[in-house]
KOLDOLUM-949759 format. One record per residue (C-alpha): x, y, z. Coordinates in steps of 0.5 Angstrom, whole numbers, plus 500, padded with zeros to 3 digits. Layout:
<gugus>
XYZ
...
</gugus>
This chain:
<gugus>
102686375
108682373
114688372
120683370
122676369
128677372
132670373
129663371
135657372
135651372
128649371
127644365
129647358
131653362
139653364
139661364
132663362
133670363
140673359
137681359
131683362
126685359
120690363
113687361
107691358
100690361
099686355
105680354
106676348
110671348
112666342
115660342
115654338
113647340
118644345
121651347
118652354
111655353
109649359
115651364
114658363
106657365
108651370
113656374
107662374
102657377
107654382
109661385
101663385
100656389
108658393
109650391
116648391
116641389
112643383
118647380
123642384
121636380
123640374
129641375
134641369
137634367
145635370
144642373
150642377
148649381
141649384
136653381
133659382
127664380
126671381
120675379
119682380
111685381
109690383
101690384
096697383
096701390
102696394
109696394
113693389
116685391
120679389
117673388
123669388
124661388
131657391
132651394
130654401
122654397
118660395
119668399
116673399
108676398
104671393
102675388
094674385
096670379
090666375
093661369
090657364
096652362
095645361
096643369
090647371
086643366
088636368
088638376
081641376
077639369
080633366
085628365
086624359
079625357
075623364
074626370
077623376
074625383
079628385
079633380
071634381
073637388
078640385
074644381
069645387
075649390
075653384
068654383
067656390
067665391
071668397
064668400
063660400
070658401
071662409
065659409
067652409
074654412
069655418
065649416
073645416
076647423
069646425
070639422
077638426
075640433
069634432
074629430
078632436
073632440
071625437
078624440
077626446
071622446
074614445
079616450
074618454
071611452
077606452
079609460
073605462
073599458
076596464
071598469
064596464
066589462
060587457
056593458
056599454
059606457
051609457
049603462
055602466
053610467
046609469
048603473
046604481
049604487
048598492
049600498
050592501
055590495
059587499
056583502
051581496
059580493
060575499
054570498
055570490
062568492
059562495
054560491
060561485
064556489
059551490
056553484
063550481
065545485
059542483
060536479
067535483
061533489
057530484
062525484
064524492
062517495
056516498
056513506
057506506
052500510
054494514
053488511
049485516
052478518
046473518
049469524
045463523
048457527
042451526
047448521
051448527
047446532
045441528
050437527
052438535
046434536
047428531
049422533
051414530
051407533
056403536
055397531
056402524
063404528
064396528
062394522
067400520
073398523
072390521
072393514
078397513
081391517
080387512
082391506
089393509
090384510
090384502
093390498
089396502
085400497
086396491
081391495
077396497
075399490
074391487
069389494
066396493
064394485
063387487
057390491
054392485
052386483
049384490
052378493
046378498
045370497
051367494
058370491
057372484
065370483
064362487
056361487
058360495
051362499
053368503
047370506
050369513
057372512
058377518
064381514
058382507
055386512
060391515
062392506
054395506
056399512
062401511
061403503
053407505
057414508
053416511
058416517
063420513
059424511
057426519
066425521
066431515
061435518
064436525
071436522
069442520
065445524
070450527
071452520
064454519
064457526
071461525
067464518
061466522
063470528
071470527
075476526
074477519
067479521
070484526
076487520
070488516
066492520
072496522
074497515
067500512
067505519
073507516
071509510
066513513
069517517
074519511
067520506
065524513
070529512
069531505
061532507
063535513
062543510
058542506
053538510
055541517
056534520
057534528
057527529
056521525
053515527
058510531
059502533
061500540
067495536
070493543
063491545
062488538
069484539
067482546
060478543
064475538
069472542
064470547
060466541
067464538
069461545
062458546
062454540
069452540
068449546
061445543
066443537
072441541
068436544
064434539
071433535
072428540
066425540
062425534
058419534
055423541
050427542
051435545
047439549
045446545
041449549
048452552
048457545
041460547
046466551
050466545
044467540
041472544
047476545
049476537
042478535
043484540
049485536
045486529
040490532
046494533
048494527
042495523
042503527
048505525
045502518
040506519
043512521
048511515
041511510
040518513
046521512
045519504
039521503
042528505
048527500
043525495
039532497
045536497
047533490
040535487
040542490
047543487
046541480
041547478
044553480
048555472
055557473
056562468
049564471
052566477
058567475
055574470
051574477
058576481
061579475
055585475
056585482
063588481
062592476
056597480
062596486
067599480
061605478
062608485
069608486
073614486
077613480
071610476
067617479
072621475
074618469
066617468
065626469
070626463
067622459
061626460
065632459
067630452
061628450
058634452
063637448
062633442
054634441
056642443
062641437
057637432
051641432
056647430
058643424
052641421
049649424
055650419
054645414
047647413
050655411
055652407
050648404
046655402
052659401
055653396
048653392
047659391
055660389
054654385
048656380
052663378
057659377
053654373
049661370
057664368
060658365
054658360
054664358
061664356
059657353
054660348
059666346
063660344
057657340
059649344
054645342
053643350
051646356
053645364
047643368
045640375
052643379
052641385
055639391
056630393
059628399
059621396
064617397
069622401
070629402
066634398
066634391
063637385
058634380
054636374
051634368
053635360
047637356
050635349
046635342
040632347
044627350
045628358
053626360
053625367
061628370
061623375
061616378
056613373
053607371
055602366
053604359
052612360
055616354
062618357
065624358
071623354
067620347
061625348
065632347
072633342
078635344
076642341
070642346
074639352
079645351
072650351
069647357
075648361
076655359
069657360
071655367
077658367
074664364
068665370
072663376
076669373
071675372
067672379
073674383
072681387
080682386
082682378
082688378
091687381
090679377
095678372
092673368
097667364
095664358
098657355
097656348
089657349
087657343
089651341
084645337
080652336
076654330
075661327
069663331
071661338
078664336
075671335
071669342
078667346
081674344
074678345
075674352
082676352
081683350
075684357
080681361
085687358
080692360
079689367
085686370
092688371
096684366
095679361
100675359
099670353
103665350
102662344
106658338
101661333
104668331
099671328
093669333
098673338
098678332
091679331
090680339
096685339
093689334
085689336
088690344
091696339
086698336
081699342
087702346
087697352
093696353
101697351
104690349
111688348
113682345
118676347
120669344
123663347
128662343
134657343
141657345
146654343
146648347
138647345
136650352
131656352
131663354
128669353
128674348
126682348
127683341
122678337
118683332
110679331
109683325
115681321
115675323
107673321
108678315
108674307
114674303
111679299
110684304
117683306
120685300
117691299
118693306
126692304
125696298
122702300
127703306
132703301
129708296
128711303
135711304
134708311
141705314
142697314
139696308
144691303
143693296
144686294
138683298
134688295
137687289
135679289
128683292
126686286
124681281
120676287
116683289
115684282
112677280
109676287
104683285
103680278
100673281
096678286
093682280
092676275
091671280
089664276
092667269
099665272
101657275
105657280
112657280
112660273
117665273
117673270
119671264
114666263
109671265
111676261
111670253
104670256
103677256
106678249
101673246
094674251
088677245
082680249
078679253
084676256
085681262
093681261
092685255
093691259
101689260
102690254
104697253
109696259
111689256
118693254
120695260
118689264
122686260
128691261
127690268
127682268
134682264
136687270
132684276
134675274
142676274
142676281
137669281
141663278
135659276
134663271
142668269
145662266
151662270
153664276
148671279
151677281
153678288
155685288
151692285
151700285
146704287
147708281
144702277
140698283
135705285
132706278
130699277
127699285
123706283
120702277
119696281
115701286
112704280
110699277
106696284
103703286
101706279
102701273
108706270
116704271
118712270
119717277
</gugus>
């Protein structure tokens, strides 16, 4: 039990909470008004059951200048005595087996402001659950905490072989076999990469190019080598062009070449001469045909025609395109493996163009000099033959060309179909079936195999464990539920607790239950839009009793409450008669049962009541405590606080008063009981008549309407001590200055005061104011 409440400084309205230390009964009780430190006191007491600090830090004293401290002495049943102390360092010594019901126990483990939060339903399955089903999910937890070690153990395991295993997943990088000819199939995909990627620069590559052949036609040339023309044209030529330099040259050529069309064949257009017979008329018509300068022109430029034919441009073209090639050659020399490419003889080439360019331009030179003569071109016949072996030469190595690019095109048309990226995943994989069988890989896959091992090992023990748990918890709970019942019958709630149970929904384990309310199901717990709610289907009053049914049925369910030192704050508060007669039935069982009930309240008279039952039934001793104010407004508690006189009635008081002082009893001042003795008087009048006399009237008002009652007013019985009632008015109102007319007494003799508090007495006890 809780021996003493030795020192409390510093925690919210306590400053020096302790001023003389008072030893505590099996059955504390503990008055104090609102706002006094009911809810301090209680919060300290379940912060040392839960050896929490910051409970109590939180609290700390507004502008304490010294740090706080709590120490609280028990001594429990067959164990040594301890200290229980607070300080900045936290909590020392054992923890002792304290249950308390304050307001903090309600808001952590029922309900918050009229609703039930989740943290609060796993709260309350952590309260519901006995010492069975918790070390059942301790193991259940620490089962949970080697998984996720294990879990751990597991993606580490993993990300060590991220590396390795590209796309695939670790169990299909496991399974993978091994290649005996790795690498060797790793060379040929590296090949068919490259290729693969050097694909659409090949696509581009030239193609080989062809001779353009020269046709080597030499008829025009032979035609104009056999031409001739008569010495008369070459006459008439010169005649002309004599004439026409004899007057004015060219002009005089362009007047008889448009005089000619007028055809002066007989006469002259221009002097009617006949002309028939003019010599110089005939030379205009030769002269003007051309045909004879066509001819000059065409043997002009007959070199021309041969330097075009089978000059050196030919020969540079030719060089030029077999340069190409041999450039284009080299690129496709890899991947075709080329040897050898076709080839041209160029010095034999240049050697049968020179030999034709000599031939002919030997012809021209002579036919330069002799153009109206006729040359022999049978001479060209070697020539001729000589340049149609060249186009055959020409036309094989064009052959030879064509051959080249079919294998081009061939080789472009293979390499377009092989898909990149295809290959590419293709070389990728074989890297990774290379990768599963190196040693550090070896290894680091036994690891990962050893950590899923353990994990599988780890779940099964769990859900081994979560399936007892499960049972355990169950059963737990259903008593659970058939005890908070019961207690809500004995409290006559309008509600019962059904379906509790266990939810792992939305996180860790939780409790969930329905209210049965007046046929209305409430379900406690997440819900759907428009269910009654917890908070409007039960009252403050019932909300209270729902919470101290569990309180109460944890309580009694614990295999330890015999040692436990139960607290109670204000728990019987917003309730009605019958529940209050129930609560103090449930205090006067945990009396009976536990070491200590501790009961703080500001409602004296429930205290009271419970100290004179628990009395009554012999259960406990108790001592009563108060919190009383300081000078400062601060708390502290106080030993000497007496229940019965503070609930006692004004009457009750004053005849207590009285008595002690005709009891001679020391401490009594005569003048408090002479101020006493007409209130006692008036307030067993009111008590004996009640309805016969208004409230507030005095003893002499009381005393006019005894002198003028008549029968069957029950008042007529006072009147044969009218006399003396009145004598002891007189004596008794001088010390009222409501009713003296001046000033009241404020001092008397026992000589004078003892006979009227003898009457006074008399008058209650026995209806007679003599001894």
């Amino acid at each position: 039990m809780l021996e003493r409440i030795i020192c409390i400084d510093n925690v919210g309205v306590f400053r020096s909470g302790v001023q003389k230390v008072s030893p505590l009964k099996k059955l504390t009780l503990i008055y104090a008004d609102n706002a006094r430190g009911k809810s301090t006191l209680s919060s300290v007491m379940l912060a040392c059951a839960n050896g929490d600090a910051k409970e109590l830090q939180g609290r700390k004293t507004f502008g304490a200048t010294t740090d706080q401290k709590v120490v609280m002495r028990f001594s429990p049943p067959g164990t040594a005595a301890f200290n229980a102390e607070f300080s900045a360092a936290g909590w020392s010594g054992a923890k002792p087996n304290l249950h308390v019901f304050n307001q903090t126990f309600v808001e952590r483990n029922i309900y918050a402001q009229g609703e039930v939060l989740p943290e609060q339903r796993e709260s309350l399955l952590n309260l519901a659950l006995g010492q069975a089903a918790v070390a059942e999910r301790a193991k259940y937890d620490q089962l949970g905490t080697v998984q996720k070690e294990c879990s751990a153990r597991v993606t580490a395991a993993e990300a060590a072989l991220v590396g390795y295993r590209g796309e695939l997943s670790v169990d299909q990088f496991i399974r993978l076999e091994r290649l005996d000819d790795v690498d060797a199939q790793l060379e040929a995909a590296d090949k068919e990469v490259n290729e693969a990627r050097a694909s659409s620069r090949i696509a581009g590559r030239s193609s080989f190019r062809a001779i353009p052949l020269p046709l080597f036609d030499l008829s025009g040339i032979e035609e104009v080598l056999d031409s001739s023309f008569s010495s008369l044209a070459i006459e008439a030529e010169k005649e002309a062009k004599a004439h026409f330099a004899k007057h004015n040259g060219t002009e005089t050529e362009r007047w008889v070449a448009e005089g000619l069309r007028h055809k002066p064949d007989e006469e002259c257009p221009f002097c009617g001469q006949q002309t028939g017979k003019v010599d110089l008329l005939k030379s205009y018509r030769e002269y003007f045909d051309g045909a004879y300068t066509t001819h000059l022109s065409q043997v002009a430029n007959l070199q021309l025609e041969v330097n075009r034919m089978v000059g050196d441009g030919q020969l540079s073209q030719w060089m030029g395109t077999l340069e190409t090639n041999r450039s284009i050659a080299e690129l496709w020399s890899e991947s075709l493996e080329l040897e050898k490419i076709p080839a041209l003889d160029a010095e034999k080439a240049n050697a049968t163009l020179n030999a034709a360019m000599a031939a002919l331009s030997s012809l021209v030179q002579a036919k330069v000099s002799a153009p109206h003569q006729t040359l022999d071109v049978s001479v060209l016949k070697a020539t001729k033959a000589a340049l149609s072996k060249l186009i055959e030469q020409l036309e094989k190595y064009n052959e030879a060309v064509e051959a080249l690019n079919q294998k081009v095109a061939a080789y472009k048309q293979k390499l377009a179909a092989p898909n990149v990226p295809v290959l590419e995943a293709k070389r990728k994989g074989l890297l990774i079936r290379k990768s599963r069988y190196e040693p550090d890989t070896v290894e680091r896959v036994e690891k990962y195999k050893k950590a899923r091992e353990d994990y599988k090992a780890a779940e099964k023990a769990k859900d081994a464990a979560r399936a007892k748990l499960a049972k355990v918890m169950s059963e737990t709970l259903l008593n659970f539920q058939s005890l908070i019942n019961d207690w809500l019958t004995k409290f006559a709630a309008p509600f019962r607790v059904e379906n509790l149970a266990t939810t792992y929904v939305g996180g860790p384990a939780r409790s969930e239950y329905v209210l049965k309310v007046r046929g209305a199901t409430v379900k406690v717990g997440p819900g759907r839009g428009g269910d009654m709610s917890f908070h409007a289907a039960l009252s403050e009053g019932d909300k209270r009793t729902l919470a101290f049914a569990f309180f109460l049925a944890k309580l009694f369910a614990d295999p330890n409450k015999a040692s436990a030192v139960v607290v109670l704050d204000d728990v019987f508060t917003s309730l009605d008669k019958h529940r209050r007669h129930n609560t103090i039935e449930a205090l006067l069982r945990m009396l009976a049962e536990c070491a200590q009930v501790i009961a703080l309240g500001h409602d004296a008279h429930f205290l009271r009541e419970l100290k004179k039952r628990a009395t009554k039934k012999n259960l406990a001793e108790s001592i009563e405590l108060a919190l009383q104010r300081d000078a400062l407004d601060f708390s502290y508690l106080d030993g000497t606080f007496d229940l019965e006189d503070y609930c006692s009635s004004e009457y009750y008081k004053h005849y207590v008063l009285v008595e002690r002082y005709i009891a001679a009893e020391p401490g009594v001042d005569r003048l408090e009981v002479a101020k006493a003795l007409r209130l006692l008087v008036e307030g067993h009048l009111h008590r004996c008549f009640p309805k016969k006399f208004k409230e507030g009237q005095t003893v002499g008002d009381m005393l006019d309407l005894v002198r003028t009652a008549t029968a069957p007013n029950p008042l007529v019985r006072l009147q044969p001590l009218r006399a003396e009632l009145v004598s002891f008015n007189d004596f008794a109102s001088a010390f009222h200055h409501d009713t003296s007319g001046g000033y009241p007494r404020n001092e008397v003799t026992d000589a004078e005061l003892l006979p009227f508090a003898q009457g006074a007495l008399g008058f209650i006890q026995v209806r007679s104011f003599q001894p």
